[in-house]
C-alpha positions in Angstrom: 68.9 102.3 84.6 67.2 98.9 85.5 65.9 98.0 88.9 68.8 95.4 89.0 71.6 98.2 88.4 70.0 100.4 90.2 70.3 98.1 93.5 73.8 96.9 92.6 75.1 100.9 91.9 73.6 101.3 95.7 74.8 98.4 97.4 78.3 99.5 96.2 77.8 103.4 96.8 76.3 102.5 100.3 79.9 100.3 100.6 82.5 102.7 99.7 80.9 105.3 102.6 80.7 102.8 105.0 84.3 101.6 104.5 84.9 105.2 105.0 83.4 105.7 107.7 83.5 102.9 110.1 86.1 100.7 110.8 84.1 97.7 111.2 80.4 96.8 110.0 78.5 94.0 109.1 76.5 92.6 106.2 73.3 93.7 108.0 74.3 97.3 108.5 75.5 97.4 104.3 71.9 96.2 103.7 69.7 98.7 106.0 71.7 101.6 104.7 71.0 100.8 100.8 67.5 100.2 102.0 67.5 96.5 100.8 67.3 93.2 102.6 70.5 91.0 103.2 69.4 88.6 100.4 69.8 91.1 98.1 74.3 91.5 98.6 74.0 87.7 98.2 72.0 88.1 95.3 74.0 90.4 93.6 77.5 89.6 94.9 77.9 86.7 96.3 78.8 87.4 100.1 79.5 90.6 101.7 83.5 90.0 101.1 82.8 90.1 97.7 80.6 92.9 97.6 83.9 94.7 99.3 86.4 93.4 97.1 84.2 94.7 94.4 84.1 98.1 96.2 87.6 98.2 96.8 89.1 97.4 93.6 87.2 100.1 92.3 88.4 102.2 93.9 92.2 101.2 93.4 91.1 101.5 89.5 89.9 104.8 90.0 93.4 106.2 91.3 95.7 104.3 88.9 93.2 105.9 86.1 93.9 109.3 88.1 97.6 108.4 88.3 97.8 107.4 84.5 96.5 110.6 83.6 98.7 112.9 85.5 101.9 111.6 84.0 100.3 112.1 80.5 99.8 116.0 81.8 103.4 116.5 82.7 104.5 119.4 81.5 107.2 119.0 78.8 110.7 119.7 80.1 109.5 119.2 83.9 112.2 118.0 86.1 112.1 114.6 86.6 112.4 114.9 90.5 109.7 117.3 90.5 107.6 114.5 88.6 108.6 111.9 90.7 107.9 113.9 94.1 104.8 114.5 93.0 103.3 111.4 91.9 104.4 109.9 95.4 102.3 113.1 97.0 99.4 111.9 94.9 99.8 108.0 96.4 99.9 109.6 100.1 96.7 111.5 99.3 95.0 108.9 97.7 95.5 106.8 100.9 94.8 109.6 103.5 91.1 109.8 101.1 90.9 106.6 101.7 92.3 105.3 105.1 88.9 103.2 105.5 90.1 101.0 102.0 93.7 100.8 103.5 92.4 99.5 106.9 90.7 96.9 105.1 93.2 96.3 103.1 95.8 95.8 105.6 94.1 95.4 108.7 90.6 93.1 108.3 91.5 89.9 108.6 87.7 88.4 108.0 88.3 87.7 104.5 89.1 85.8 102.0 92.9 85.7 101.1 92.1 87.1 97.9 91.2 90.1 99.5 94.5 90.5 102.0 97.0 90.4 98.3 94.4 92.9 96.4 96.9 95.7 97.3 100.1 93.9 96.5 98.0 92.9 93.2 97.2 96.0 91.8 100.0 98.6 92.7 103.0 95.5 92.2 101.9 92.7 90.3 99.7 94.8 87.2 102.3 94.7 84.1 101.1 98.1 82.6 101.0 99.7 86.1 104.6 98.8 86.7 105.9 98.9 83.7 104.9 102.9 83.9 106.5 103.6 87.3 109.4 101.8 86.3 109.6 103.8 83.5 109.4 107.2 85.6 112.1 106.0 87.8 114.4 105.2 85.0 114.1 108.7 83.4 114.2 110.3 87.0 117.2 108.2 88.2 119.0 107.2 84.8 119.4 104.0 85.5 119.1 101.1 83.3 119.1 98.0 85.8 115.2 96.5 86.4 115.8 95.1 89.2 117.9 98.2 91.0 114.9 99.9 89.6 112.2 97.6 91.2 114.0 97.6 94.2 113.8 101.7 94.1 109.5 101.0 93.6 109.3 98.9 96.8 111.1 101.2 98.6 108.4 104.3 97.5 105.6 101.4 97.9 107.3 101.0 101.4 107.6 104.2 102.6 103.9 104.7 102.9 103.1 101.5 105.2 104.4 102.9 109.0 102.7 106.4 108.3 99.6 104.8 107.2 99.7 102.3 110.1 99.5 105.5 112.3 96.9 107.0 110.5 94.7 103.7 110.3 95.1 103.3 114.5 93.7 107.1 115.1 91.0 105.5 112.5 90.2 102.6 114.0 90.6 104.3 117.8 89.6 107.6 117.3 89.8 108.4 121.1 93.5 107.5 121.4 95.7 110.3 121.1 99.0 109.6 118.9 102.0 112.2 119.1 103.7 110.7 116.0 103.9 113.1 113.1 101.2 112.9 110.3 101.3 112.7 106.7 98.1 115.2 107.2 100.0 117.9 107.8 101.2 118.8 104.3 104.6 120.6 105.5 105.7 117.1 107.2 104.8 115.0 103.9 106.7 117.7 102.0 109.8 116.8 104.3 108.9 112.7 104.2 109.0 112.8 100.4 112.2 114.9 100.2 114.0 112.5 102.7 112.8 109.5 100.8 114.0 111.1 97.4 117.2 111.7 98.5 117.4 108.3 100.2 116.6 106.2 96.9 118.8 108.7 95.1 
């Protein structure tokens, strides 16, 4: 690996653990932990926005590959309910992983506006992403209609937003107890993901 990928693969790396770990941090801190000088994220990004965009669309790849893959491993014959629960148990873990990417994502307001739709981008706007979800709700649900299916998607997009809120405020203020239930604690997500199954039918 070259000196120049080799800074680049650590300005990212150093990134995606601090978006994970703090709920704020600057352009200075990014640049002392990767052990290079700010010059270098404007080098090689552009601007420390950039350099999170970068970071975070990554990491939005990496779970639509993971999702991708675990509807080609469905077992043949599975029920489709039992598919459908699970791949919305795989979208609430993938945010708890990554609360620090949904507080940015929702929550950081310091950025460019490309940054505030990157969400809305990549889980409603990619053709082949929706086109496959749509597709699972059409076998789970046997109905035909796009847009009563599309409308059944926003609502599973939906569901995740007030649970995730809670989980980003006892990110963000650690120190603040919150008594509202938690998708953390797997018996309450089990009950969330029934109630929302039998709500979009």
């Amino acid at each position: 690996m070259s000196k120049t990928s080799d800074t680049k693969q650590r300005l990212i790396e150093t990134t995606r653990r601090l978006i994970q770990e703090r709920a704020a941090f600057t352009i200075k801190d990014i640049a002392q932990a990767a052990y290079v000088n700010v010059a270098a994220v404007n080098y090689y990004f552009g601007d420390k926005n950039q350099l999170i965009e970068t970071v975070v669309q990554g990491i939005l790849q990496d779970f639509k590959q993971s999702l991708f893959t675990a509807i080609r491993t469905i077992p043949l014959g599975q029920a489709p309910a039992t598919t459908l629960a699970g791949m919305i148990d795989l979208l609430y873990q993938f945010a708890l992983e990554n609360i620090g990417v949904i507080n940015y994502l929702f929550l950081d307001f310091d950025t460019e506006k490309k940054s505030s739709t990157l969400l809305l981008h990549e889980f409603l706007e990619d053709e082949e992403f929706t086109t496959l979800v749509l597709s699972m709700l059409q076998i789970q649900s046997g109905i035909d209609d796009q847009a009563t299916l599309y409308a059944r998607y926003m609502l599973i997009f939906s569901s995740f937003c007030i649970p995730l809120f809670i989980e980003i405020m006892r990110h963000v203020n650690p120190d603040t107890p919150l008594k509202a239930a938690s998708l953390r604690d797997n018996a309450f997500r089990e009950r969330y993901i029934t109630e929302l199954l039998r709500i979009i039918g």
